[in-house]
N, C-alpha and C positions, 0 to 999 in steps of 0.2 A: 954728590953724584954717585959716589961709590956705596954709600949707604943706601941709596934708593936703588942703583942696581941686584944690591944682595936682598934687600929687601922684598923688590918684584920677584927674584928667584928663589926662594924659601916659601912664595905664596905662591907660585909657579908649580913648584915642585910640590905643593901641600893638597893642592888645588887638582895635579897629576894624581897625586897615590892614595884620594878619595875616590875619584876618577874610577882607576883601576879596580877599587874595591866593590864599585857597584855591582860588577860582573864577576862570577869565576867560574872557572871548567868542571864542570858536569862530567863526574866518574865514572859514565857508563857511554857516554856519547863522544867522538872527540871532537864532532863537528857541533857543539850545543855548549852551549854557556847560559850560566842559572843568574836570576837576580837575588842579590844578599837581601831586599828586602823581604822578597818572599818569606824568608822565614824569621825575619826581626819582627816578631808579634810580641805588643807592649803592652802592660797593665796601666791603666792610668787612676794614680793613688790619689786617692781624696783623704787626705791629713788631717784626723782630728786627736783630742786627746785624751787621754784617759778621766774618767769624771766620778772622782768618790771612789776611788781605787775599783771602780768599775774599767773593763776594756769595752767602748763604743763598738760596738760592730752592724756594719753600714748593710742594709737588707731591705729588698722589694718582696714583698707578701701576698702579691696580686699577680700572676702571668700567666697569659694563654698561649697554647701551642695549636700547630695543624689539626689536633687531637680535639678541639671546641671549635674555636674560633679565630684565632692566630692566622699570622701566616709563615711561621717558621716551625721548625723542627725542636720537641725538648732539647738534644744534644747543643744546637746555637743557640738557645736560651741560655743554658750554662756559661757557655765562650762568650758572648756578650755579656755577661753577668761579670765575669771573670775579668775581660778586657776594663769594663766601665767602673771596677776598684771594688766590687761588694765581697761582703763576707758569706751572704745567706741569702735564697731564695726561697720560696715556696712556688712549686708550681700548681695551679689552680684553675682547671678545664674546667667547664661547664659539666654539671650531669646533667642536665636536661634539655640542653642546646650543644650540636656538634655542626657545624654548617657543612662541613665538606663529603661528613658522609653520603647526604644523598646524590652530590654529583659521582661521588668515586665510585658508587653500586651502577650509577648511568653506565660510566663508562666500562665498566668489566661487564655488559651484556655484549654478545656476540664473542666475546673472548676467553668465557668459561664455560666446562661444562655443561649441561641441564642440570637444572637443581641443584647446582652448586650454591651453598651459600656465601655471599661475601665477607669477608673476615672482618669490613667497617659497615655491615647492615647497624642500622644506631633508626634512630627514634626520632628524624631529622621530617619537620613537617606536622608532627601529631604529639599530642601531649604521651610524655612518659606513662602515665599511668594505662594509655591504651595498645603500646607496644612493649612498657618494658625497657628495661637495659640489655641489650644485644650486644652491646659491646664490653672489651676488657676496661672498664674504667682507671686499674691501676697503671697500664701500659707507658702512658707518656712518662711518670715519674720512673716506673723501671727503664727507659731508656735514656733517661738524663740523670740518673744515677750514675752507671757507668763514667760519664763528662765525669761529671760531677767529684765522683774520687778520686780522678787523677789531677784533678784544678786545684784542691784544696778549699771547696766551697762548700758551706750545709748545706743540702738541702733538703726540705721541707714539704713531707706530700700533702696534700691537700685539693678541695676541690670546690667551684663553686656554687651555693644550690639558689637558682636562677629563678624569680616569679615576678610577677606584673610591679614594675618600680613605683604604681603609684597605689596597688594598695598592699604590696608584701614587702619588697624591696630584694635586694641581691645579698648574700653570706657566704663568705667565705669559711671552710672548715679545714683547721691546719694541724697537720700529725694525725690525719685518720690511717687507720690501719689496713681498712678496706673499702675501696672508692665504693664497691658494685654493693654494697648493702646502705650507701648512704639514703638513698632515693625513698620516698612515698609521696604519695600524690596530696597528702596535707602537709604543706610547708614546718610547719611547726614538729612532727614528727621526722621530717628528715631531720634537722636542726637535733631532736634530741637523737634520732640513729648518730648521726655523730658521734654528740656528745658522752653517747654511752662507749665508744671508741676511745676515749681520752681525749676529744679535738678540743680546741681552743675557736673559740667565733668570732670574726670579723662582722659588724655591719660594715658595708662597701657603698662610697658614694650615694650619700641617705638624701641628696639634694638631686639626682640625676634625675632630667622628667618632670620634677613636680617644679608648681609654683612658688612655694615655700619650703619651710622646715621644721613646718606645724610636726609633733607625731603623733602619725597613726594609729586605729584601732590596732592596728598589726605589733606594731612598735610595742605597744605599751603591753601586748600581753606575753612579748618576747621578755619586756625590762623589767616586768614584773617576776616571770617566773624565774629571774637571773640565767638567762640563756644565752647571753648574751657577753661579753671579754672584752671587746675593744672594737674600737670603729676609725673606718678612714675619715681625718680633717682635711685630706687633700686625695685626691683621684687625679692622675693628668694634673689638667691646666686647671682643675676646680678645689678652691678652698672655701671652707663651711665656716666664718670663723664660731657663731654659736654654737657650732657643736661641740669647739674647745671647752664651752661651759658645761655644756651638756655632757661632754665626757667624766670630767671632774666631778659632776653631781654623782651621776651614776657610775662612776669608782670603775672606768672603760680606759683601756688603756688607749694610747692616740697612736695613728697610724695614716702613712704617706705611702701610696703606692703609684705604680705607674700604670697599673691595670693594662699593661701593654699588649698590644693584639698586632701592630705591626712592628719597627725594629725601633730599638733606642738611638740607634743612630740616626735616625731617620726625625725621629719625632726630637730628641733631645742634644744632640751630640751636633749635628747639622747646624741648629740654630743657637748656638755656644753655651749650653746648658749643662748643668750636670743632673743624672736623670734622679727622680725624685725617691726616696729611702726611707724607714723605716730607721730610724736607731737606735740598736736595741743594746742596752746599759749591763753586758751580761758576766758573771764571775768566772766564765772562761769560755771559749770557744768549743763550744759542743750542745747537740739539739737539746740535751739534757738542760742544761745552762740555758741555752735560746727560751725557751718554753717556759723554766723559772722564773727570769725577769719578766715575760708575757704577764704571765699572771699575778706577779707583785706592779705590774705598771710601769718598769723602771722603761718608757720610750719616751722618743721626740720624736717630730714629725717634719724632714725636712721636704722642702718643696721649692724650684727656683728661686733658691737664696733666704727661703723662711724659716724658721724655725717654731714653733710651736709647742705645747705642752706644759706640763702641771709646775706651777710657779718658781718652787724652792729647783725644781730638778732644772727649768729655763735660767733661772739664776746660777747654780752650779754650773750649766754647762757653759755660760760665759766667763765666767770666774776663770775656768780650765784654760780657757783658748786665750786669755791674753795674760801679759807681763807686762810689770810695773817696775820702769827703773827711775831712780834719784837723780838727777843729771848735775846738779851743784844744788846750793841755796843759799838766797842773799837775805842776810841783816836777821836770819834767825826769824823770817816773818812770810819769807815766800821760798816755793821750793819750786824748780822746773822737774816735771815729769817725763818722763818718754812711756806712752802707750805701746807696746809690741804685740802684734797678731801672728805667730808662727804656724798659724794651718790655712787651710784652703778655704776656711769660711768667710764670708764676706759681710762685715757690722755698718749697719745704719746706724750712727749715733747722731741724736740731736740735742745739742747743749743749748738748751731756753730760744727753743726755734732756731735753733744755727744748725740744720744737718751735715756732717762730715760724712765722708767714705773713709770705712778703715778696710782697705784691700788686705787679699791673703797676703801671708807675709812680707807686711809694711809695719811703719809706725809712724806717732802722732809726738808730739811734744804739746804740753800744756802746764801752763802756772795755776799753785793749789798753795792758796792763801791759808794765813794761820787764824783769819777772822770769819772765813766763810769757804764753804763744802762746794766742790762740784759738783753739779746735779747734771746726768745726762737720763733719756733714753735709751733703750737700743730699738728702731721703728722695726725692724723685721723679722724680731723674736716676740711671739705671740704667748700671751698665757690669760687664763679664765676671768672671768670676773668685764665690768665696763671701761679699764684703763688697757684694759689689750695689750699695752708693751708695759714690761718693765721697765724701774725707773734705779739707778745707783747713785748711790754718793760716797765720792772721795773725799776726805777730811784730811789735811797737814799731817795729823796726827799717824796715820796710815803708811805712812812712808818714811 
């Protein structure tokens, strides 16, 4: 009794001085007290692991702000970037679509002078080539820069040049130097204004719209003239898986975005997701680095719980994320294994149609005979070719 008495009083008392700490006195008011959560804002780390003495660095390549079509501000783009554990964004407005400018010119009539012009007159309704870029097209990224340095995140300007998805498609162009000279009214000439900027090109969501995933006259004269860098296998909730093939033919590096235009919480966080990323395999954390691995192809493409990308690199990067311990072994002929997953990613494996979950860090225990090899899959890492998943074998010998 005296045990359960001290007992309740230690949970009592533990239970009081959390209590207490919810609230404390507000240094300027004496009648006002502050909530400590207010300001407990938390990064939520998504754990992976180094792969080929590369460091992964977890990055969305596709976002829009108020500035296109979004509906948030660059600076929340950054803090949600930040909060949701990434290393690297790109931010990536439309130039030839802005939605909001022409309500916001609405509403500044009767509140500005005559012939004032508004500071977001933009191109909103009529094709760019018959107004023009009226607007600062750098703007969004110079003010999510600021965030941006004090977070500790890259980021990445860039913009996206926007035509009809069923006979041009959407491109992103990343690390240009000046939005406002990307534009001309022939697709293919903004794509190289970029390029002659140093940008790197995304095709974005090459299945949005159409029936299939035939390609295009358009396509083909982009992939011909090597205009072209890498392309989204995953957009949102859409994954292409032939374009996995189709990247690796055409030597594209692969890419997962979230093309987000409302919030990640909203769309991914809400519904117990982790929102979809880019990872990019790079020799150290700087745009400098970021941009290297682009163009050697060192990415994956995560997407709710998928992985994807070029064979040996979807091999290595399983390799990384698990451990193999000996747990005894009897008669010299069987050994017990323990599988370990110490990150956040989550493995389908299917051993001769027996699928298992191997959750973030857990572990599996299995027997690996000295006359025959484990064969598993892993179903939700994706790479080229008609077997789609990879396939491993454990051997005795191996451990």
């Amino acid at each position: 009794m005296k045990k359960l008495f001290l007992f309740a009083f230690a949970f009592a008392a533990s239970f009081s001085a959390a209590a207490q700490s919810i609230y404390y006195q507000d240094k300027n008011n004496k009648d006002m007290m502050r909530h400590t959560m207010r300001n407990d804002v938390l990064r939520n780390e998504f754990i992976l692991p180094n792969v080929n003495k590369y460091m992964v660095l977890k990055s969305d390549l596709h976002i829009h702000t108020i500035y296109s079509d979004g509906s948030v501000t660059p600076e929340y783009r950054v803090q949600e970037a930040w909060t949701d554990g990434l290393d690297v964004i790109a931010i990536t407005d439309h130039v030839e679509y802005r939605k909001w400018e022409g309500q916001m010119i609405s509403f500044l009539k009767g509140y500005v002078p005559e012939g004032t012009k508004a500071v977001n007159a933009g191109i909103t309704g009529k094709a760019a080539d018959e107004r023009g870029i009226l607007s600062d097209l750098n703007l969004p990224v110079r003010e999510a820069q600021r965030v941006a340095d004090q977070s500790g995140l890259l980021l990445i300007p860039g913009v996206e040049i926007t035509r009809d998805p069923l006979k041009v498609g959407h491109y992103n162009a990343l690390f240009v130097k000046d939005a406002n000279t990307v534009y001309d009214a022939d697709p293919i000439v903004s794509i190289k204004n970029a390029r002659e900027q140093g940008a790197i090109i995304i095709q974005n969501h090459p299945g949005w719209r159409r029936k299939d995933l035939e390609i295009i006259d358009f396509e083909k004269q982009v992939y011909e003239q090597n205009l072209i860098d890498g392309v989204e296998i995953m957009n949102g909730g859409e994954f292409y898986p032939t374009v996995v093939s189709r990247a690796s033919e055409k030597k594209l590096f692969m890419a997962a975005n979230t093309d987000i235009h409302s919030t990640t919480s909203k769309d991914y966080v809400a519904v117990g997701h982790q929102r979809n990323m880019t990872l990019i395999l790079a020799k150290e954390k700087s745009l400098e680095a970021v941009k290297e691995a682009l163009q050697a192809r060192r990415t994956l493409a995560y997407s709710f719980g998928s992985i994807a990308g070029e064979e040996q690199l979807v091999r290595d990067f399983f390799q990384a994320c698990i451990k193999y311990e000996t747990l005894f072994e009897k008669d010299k002929k069987q050994r017990r294994v323990r599988m370990t997953n110490p990150t956040s990613m989550h493995f389908v494996l299917n051993f001769g149609g027996n699928p298992v979950q191997l959750r973030p860090f857990t572990s599996r225990d299995f027997n690996v005979s000295r006359d025959k090899e484990v064969v598993f899959t892993v179903e939700n890492l994706w790479i080229p070719g008609e077997k789609k998943h990879p396939e491993f074998r454990l051997g005795y010998h191996l451990f």
